[in-house]
Structures are given as C-alpha cells and as structure tokens.
mmCIF file of the C-alpha atoms, coordinates in Angstrom:
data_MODEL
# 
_entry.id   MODEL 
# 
loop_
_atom_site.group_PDB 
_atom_site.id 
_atom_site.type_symbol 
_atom_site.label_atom_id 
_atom_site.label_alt_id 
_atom_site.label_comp_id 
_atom_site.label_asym_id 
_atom_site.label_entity_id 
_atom_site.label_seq_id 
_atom_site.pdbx_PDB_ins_code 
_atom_site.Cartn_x 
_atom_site.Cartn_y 
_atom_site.Cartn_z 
_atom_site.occupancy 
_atom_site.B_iso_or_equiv 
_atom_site.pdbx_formal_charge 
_atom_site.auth_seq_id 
_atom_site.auth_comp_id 
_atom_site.auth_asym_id 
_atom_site.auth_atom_id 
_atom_site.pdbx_PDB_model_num 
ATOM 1   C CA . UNK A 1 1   ? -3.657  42.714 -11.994 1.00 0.00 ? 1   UNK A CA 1 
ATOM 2   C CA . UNK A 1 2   ? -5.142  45.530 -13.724 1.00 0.00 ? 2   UNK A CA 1 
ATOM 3   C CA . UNK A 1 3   ? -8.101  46.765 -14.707 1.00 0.00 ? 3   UNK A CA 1 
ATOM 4   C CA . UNK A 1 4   ? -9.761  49.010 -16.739 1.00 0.00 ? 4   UNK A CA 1 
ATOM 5   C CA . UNK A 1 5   ? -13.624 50.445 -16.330 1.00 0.00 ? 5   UNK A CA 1 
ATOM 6   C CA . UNK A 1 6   ? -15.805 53.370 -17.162 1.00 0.00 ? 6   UNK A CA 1 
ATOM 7   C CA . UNK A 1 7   ? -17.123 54.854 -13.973 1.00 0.00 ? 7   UNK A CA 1 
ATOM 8   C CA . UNK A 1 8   ? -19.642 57.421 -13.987 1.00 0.00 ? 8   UNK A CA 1 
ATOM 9   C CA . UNK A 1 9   ? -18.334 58.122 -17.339 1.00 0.00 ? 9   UNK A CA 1 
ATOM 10  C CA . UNK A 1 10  ? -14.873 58.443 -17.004 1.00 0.00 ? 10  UNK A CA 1 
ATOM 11  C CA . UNK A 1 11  ? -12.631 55.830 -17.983 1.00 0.00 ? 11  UNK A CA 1 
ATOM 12  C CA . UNK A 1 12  ? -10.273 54.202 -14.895 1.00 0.00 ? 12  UNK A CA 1 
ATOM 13  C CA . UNK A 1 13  ? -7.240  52.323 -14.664 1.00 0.00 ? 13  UNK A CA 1 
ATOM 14  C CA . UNK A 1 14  ? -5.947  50.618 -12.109 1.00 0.00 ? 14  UNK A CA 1 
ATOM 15  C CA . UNK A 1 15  ? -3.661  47.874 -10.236 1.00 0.00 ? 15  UNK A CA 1 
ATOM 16  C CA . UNK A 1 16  ? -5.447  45.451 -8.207  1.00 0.00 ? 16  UNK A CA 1 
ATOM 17  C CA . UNK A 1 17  ? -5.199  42.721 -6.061  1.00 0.00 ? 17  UNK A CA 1 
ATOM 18  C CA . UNK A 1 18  ? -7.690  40.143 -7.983  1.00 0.00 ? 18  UNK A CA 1 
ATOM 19  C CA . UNK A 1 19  ? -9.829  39.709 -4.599  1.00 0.00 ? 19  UNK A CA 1 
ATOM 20  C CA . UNK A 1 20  ? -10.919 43.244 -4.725  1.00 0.00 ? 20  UNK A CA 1 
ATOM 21  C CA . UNK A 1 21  ? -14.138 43.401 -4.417  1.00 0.00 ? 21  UNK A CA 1 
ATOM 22  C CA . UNK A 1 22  ? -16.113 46.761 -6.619  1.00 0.00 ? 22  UNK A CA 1 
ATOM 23  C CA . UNK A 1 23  ? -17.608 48.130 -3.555  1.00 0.00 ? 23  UNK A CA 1 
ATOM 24  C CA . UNK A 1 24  ? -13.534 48.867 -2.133  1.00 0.00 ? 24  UNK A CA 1 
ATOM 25  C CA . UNK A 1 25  ? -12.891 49.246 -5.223  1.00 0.00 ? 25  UNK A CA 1 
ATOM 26  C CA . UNK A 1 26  ? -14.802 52.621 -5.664  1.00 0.00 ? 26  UNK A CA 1 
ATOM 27  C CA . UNK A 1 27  ? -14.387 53.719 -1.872  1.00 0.00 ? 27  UNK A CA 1 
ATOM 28  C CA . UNK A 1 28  ? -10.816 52.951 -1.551  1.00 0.00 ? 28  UNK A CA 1 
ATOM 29  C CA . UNK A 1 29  ? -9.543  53.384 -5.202  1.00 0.00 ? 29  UNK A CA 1 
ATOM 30  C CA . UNK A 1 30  ? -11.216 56.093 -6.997  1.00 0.00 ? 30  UNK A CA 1 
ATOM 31  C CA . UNK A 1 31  ? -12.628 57.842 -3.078  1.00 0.00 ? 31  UNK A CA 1 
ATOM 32  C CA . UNK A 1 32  ? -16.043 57.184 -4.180  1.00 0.00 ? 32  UNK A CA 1 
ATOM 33  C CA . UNK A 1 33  ? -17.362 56.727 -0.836  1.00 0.00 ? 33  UNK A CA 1 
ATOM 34  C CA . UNK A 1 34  ? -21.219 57.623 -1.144  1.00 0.00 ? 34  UNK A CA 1 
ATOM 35  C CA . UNK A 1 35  ? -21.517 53.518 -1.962  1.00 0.00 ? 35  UNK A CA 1 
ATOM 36  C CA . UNK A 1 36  ? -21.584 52.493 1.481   1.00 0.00 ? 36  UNK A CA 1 
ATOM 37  C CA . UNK A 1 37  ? -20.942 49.160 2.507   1.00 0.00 ? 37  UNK A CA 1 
ATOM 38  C CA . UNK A 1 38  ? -23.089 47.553 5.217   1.00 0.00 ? 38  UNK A CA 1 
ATOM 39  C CA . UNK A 1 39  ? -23.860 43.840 5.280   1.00 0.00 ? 39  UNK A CA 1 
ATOM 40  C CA . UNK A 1 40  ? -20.953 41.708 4.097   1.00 0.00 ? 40  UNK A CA 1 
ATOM 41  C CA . UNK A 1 41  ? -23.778 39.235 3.091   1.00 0.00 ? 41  UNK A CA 1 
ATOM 42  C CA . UNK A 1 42  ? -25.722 40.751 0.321   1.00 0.00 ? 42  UNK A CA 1 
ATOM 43  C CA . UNK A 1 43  ? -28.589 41.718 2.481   1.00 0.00 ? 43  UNK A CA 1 
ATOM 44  C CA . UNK A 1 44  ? -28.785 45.230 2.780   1.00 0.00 ? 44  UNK A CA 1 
ATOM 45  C CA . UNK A 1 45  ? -28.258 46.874 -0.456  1.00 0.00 ? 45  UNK A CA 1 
ATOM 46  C CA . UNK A 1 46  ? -26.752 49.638 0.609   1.00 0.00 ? 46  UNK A CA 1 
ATOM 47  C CA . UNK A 1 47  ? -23.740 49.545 -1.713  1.00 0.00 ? 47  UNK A CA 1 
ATOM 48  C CA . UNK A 1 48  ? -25.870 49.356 -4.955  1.00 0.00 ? 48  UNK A CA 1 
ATOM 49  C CA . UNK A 1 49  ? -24.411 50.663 -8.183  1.00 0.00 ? 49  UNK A CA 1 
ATOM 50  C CA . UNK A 1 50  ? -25.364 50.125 -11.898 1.00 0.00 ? 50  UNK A CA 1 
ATOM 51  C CA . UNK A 1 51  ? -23.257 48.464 -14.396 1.00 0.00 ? 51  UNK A CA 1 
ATOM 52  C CA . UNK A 1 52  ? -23.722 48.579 -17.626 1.00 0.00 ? 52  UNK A CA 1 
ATOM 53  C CA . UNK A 1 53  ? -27.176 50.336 -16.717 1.00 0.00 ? 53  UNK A CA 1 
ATOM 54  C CA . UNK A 1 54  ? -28.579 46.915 -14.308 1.00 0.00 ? 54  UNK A CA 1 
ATOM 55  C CA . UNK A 1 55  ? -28.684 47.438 -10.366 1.00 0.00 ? 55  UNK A CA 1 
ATOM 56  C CA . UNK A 1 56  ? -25.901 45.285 -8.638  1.00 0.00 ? 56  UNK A CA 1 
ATOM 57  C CA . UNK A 1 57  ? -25.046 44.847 -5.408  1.00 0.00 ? 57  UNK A CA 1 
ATOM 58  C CA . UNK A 1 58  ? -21.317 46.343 -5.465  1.00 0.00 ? 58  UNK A CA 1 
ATOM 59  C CA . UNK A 1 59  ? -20.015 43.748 -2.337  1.00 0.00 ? 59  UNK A CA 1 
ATOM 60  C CA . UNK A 1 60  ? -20.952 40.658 -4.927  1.00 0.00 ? 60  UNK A CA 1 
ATOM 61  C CA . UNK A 1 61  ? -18.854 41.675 -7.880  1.00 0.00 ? 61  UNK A CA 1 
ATOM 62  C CA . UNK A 1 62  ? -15.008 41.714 -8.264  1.00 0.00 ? 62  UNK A CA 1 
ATOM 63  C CA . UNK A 1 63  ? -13.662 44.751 -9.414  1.00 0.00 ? 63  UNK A CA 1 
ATOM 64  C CA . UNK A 1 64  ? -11.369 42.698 -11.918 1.00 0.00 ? 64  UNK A CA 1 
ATOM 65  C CA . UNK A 1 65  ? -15.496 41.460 -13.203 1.00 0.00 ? 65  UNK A CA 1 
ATOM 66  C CA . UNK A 1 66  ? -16.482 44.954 -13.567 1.00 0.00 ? 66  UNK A CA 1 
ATOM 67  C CA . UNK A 1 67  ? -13.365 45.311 -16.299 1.00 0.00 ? 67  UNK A CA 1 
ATOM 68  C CA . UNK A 1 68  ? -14.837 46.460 -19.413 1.00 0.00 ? 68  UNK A CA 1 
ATOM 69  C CA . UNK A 1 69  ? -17.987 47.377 -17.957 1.00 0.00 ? 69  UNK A CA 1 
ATOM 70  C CA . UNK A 1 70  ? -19.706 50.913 -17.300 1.00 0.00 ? 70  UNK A CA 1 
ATOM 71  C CA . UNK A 1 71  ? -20.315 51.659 -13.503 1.00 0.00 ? 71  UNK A CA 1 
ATOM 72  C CA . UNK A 1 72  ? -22.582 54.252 -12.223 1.00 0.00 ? 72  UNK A CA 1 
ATOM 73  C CA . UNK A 1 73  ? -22.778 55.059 -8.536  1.00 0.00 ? 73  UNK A CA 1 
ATOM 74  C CA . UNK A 1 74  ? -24.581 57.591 -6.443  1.00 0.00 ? 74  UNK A CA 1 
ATOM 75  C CA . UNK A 1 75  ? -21.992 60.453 -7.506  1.00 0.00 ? 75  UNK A CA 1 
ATOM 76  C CA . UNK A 1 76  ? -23.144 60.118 -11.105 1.00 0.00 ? 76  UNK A CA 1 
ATOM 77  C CA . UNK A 1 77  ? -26.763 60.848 -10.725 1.00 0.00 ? 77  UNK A CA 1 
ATOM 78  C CA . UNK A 1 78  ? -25.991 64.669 -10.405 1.00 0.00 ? 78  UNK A CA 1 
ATOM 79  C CA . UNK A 1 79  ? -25.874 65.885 -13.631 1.00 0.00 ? 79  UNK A CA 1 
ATOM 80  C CA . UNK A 1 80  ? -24.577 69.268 -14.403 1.00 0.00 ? 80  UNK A CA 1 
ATOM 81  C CA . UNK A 1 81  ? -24.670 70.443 -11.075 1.00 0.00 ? 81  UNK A CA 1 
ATOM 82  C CA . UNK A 1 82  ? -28.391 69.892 -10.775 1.00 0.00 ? 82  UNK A CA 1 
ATOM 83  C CA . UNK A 1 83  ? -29.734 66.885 -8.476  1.00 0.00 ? 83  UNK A CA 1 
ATOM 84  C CA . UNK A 1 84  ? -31.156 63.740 -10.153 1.00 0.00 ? 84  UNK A CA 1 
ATOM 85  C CA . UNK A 1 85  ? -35.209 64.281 -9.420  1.00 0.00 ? 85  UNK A CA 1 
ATOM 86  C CA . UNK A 1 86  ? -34.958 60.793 -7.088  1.00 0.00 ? 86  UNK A CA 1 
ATOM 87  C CA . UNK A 1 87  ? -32.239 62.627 -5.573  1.00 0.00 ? 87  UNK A CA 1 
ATOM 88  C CA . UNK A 1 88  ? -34.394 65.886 -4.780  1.00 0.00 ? 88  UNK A CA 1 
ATOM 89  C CA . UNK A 1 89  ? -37.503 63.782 -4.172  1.00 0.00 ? 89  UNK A CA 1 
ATOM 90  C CA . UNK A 1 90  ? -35.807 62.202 -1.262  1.00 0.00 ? 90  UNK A CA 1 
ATOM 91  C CA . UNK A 1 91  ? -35.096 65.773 -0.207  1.00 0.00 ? 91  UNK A CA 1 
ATOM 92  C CA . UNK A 1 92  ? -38.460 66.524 -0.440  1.00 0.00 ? 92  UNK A CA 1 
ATOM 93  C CA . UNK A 1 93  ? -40.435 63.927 1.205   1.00 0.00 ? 93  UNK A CA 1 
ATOM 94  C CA . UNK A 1 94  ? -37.527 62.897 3.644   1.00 0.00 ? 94  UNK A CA 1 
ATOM 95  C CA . UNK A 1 95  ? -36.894 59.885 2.070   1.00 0.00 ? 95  UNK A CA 1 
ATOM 96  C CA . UNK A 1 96  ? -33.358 59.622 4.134   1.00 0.00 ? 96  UNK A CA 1 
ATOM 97  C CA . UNK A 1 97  ? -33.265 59.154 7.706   1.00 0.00 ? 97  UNK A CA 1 
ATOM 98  C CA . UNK A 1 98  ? -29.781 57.963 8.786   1.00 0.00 ? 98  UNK A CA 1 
ATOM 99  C CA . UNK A 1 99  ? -28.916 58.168 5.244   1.00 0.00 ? 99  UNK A CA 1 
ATOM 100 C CA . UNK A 1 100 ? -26.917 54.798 4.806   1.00 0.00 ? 100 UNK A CA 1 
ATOM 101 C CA . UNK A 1 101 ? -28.775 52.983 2.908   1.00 0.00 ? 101 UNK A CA 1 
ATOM 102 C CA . UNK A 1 102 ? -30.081 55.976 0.610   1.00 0.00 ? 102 UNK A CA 1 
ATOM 103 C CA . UNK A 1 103 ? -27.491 55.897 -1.719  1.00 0.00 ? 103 UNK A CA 1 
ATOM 104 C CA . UNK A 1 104 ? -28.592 52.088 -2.768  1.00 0.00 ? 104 UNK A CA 1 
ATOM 105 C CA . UNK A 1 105 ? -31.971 53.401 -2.438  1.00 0.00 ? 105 UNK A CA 1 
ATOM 106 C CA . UNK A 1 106 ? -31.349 56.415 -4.952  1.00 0.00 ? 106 UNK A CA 1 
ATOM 107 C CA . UNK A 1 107 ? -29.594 54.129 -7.325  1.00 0.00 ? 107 UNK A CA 1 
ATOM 108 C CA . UNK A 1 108 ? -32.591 51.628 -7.417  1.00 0.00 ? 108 UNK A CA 1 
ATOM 109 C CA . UNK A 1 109 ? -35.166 53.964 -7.762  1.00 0.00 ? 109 UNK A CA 1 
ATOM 110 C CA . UNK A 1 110 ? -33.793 55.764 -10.759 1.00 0.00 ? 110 UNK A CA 1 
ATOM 111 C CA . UNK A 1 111 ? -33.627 52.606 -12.308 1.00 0.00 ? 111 UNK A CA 1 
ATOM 112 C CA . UNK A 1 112 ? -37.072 51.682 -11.597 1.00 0.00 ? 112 UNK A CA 1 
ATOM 113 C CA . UNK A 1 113 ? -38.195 55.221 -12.899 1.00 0.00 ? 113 UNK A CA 1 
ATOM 114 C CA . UNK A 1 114 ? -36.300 54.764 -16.271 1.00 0.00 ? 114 UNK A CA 1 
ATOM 115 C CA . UNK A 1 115 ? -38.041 51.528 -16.546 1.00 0.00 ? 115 UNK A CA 1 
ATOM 116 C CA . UNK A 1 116 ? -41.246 52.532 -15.030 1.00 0.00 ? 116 UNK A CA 1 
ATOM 117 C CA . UNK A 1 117 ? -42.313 56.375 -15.592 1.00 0.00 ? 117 UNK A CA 1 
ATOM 118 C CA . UNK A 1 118 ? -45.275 55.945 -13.116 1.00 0.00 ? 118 UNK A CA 1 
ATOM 119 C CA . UNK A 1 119 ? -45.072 53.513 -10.959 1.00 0.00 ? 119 UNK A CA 1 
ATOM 120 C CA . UNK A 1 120 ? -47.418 51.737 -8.191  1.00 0.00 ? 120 UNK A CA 1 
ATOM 121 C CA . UNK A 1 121 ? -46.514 51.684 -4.411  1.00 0.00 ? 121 UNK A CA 1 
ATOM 122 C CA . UNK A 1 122 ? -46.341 48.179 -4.428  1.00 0.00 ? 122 UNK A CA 1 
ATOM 123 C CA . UNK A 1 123 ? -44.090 48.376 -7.856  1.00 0.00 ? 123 UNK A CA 1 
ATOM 124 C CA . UNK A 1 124 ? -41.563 50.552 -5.690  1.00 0.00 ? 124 UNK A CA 1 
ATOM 125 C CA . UNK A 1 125 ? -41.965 48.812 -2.522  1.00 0.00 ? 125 UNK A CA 1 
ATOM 126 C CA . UNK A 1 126 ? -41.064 45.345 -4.880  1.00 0.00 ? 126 UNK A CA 1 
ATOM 127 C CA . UNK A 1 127 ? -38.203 47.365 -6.100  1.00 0.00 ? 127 UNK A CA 1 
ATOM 128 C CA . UNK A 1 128 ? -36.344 48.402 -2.851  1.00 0.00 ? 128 UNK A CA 1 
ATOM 129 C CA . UNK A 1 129 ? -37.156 44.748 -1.567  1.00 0.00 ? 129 UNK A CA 1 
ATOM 130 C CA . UNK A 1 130 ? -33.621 43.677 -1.801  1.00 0.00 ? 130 UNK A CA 1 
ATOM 131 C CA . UNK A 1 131 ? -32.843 47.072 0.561   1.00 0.00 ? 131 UNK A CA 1 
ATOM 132 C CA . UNK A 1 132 ? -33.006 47.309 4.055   1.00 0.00 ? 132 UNK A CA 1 
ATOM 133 C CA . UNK A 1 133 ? -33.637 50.560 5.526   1.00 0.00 ? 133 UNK A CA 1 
ATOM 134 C CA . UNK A 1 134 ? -33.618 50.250 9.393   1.00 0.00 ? 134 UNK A CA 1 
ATOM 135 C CA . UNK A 1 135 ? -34.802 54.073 10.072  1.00 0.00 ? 135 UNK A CA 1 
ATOM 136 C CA . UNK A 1 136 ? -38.641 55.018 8.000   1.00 0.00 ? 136 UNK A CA 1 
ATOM 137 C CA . UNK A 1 137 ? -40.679 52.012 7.320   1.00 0.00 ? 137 UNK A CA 1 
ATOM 138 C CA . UNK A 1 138 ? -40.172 52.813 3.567   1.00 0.00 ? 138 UNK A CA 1 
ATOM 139 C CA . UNK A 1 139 ? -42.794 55.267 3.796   1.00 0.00 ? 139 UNK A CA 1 
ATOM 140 C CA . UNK A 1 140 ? -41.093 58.243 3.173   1.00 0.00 ? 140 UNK A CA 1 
ATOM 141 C CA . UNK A 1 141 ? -39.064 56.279 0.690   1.00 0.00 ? 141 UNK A CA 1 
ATOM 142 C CA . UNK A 1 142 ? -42.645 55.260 -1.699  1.00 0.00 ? 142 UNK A CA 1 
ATOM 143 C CA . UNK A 1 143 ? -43.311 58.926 -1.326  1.00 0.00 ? 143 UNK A CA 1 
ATOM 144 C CA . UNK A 1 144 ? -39.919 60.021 -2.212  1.00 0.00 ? 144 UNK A CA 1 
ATOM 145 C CA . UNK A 1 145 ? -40.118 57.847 -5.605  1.00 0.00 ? 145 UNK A CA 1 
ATOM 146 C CA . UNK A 1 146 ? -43.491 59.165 -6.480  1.00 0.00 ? 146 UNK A CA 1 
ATOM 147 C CA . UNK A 1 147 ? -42.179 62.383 -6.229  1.00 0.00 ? 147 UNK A CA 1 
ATOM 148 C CA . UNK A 1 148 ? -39.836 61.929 -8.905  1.00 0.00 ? 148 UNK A CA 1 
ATOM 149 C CA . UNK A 1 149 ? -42.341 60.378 -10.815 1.00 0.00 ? 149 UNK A CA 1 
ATOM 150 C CA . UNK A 1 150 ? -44.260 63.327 -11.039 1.00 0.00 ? 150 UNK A CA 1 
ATOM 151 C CA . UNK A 1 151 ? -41.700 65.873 -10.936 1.00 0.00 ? 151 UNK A CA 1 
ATOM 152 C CA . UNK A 1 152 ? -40.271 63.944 -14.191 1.00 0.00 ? 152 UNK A CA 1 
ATOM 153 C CA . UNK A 1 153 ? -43.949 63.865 -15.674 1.00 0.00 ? 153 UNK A CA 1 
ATOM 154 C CA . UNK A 1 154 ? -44.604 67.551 -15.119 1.00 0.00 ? 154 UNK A CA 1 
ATOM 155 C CA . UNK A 1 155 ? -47.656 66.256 -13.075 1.00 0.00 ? 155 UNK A CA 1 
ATOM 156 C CA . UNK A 1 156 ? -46.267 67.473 -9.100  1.00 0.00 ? 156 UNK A CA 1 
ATOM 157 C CA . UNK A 1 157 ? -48.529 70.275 -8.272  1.00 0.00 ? 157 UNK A CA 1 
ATOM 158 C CA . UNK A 1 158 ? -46.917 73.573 -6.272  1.00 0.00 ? 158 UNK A CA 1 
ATOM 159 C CA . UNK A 1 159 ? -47.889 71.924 -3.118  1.00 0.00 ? 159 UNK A CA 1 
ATOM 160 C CA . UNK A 1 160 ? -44.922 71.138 -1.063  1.00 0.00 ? 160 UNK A CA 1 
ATOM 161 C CA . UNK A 1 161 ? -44.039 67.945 -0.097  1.00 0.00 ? 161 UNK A CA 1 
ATOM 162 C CA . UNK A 1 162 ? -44.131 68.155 3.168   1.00 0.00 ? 162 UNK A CA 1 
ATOM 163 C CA . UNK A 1 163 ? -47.920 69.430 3.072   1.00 0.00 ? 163 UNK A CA 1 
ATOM 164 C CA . UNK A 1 164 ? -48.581 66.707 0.771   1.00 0.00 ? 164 UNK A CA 1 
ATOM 165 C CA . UNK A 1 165 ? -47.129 64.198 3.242   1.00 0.00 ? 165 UNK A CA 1 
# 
C-alpha cells in the first residue's frame, strides 16, 4: 500500500507493506534512525515521536495509521542548525548516559515544556514515566529539563551546569 505523511516537515511518500510498523518505518524508510527501538512491548519509550504535535510511542502505530498525519522525531528538534534548548540542556547537565533512550526522552520533554514553561520535578519525573532509562536514575534527566526551562525563560544564570549540578 502506500502512504503519504509529513515528517519533520517534509512531505513523504511511500510503498508499504500494511504491517509496517512507524518506528521501521522512519529507520528503515526515510534512514531516520535517532528513534531507536528497544522494547517490542511498549515499555521503554525509547522510540517516541510526535504526531500531529501528541507524544506516541512509534512501535504502537502503523505507518499506514500515521497517513495523513504530521510526524516529528528527534531529527526535527534542531532548528536552523541550532540545538533545541532540551537538546542542549541534556548536553549540559548530562542528561544522556548510554544515550538510547534520550531521543524518547528529548521528544517528551519538549512536549512537556511547550505545555508546561516551568515545570516541577515531580511534573517531569510524571512525564518521562512511560520511559525507561537504565543508566542515571533520572537525575540528570530532571536537571536536564529544568535547564531548558530556564534557558527558554531567560532565567539560567552564567553558572555552568556542571557547577550547578
């Protein structure tokens, strides 16, 4: 079958088996391969992508459902050549270990920041529930997020992050 999508703004077409799942989909299609996929169950979030602006877990959708739709993955959060502040903030406060599951991670937290400009700890933590991250003990990840936060607020002093940490 074929199908038709917008992926990080660009529109695609292509032939597909209708199994295809939109995690293979972007890796083996379009050689989008900073959505990982980990779990096969829908337990590790690690292949998270937007459509049509929501967080979904990429290994639960057909690519033939994502027809129509707008997908966003980890490759569209650099805009312009400059890094997405969640993006940097991971940098930052070394918010990737083994860096599988930060891609998912990155996609969630942007979405939590355009919903939530300042959010808690225990807002992000709730957030990147439905991730697993096997390396930091989502420390480094809350810090990460607040980074952006206040990098996007204008309210991060000079201090690094790494003296902040």
């Amino acid at each position: 079958m074929q199908v038709t999508m917008t992926v990080n703004g660009d529109e695609v077409t292509r032939e597909i088996e209708g199994r295809l799942l939109l995690v293979h989909f972007l890796r083996d299609h379009l050689a989008l391969t900073g959505t990982h996929w980990g779990c096969d169950t829908s337990n590790c979030g690690t292949c998270v992508v937007w459509m049509d602006g929501e967080p979904v877990k990429s290994c639960t959708v057909l690519a033939a459902m994502a027809g129509g739709h707008e997908i966003r993955t980890v490759e569209g959060l650099e805009q312009g050549g400059r890094l997405d502040p969640v993006q940097q903030g991971f940098m930052e406060c070394h918010g990737l270990q083994c860096g599988f599951c930060t891609p998912g991670m990155l996609m969630t937290a942007r979405a939590l920041l355009d919903r939530n400009k300042n959010p808690s700890e225990h807002e992000i933590r709730e957030a990147v529930s439905g991730q697993i991250c096997r390396c930091t003990g989502y420390s480094s990840i809350v810090r990460s997020v607040q980074w952006a936060a206040a990098e996007e607020a204008g309210t991060r002093s000079a201090v690094t992050a790494v003296e902040e940490s």
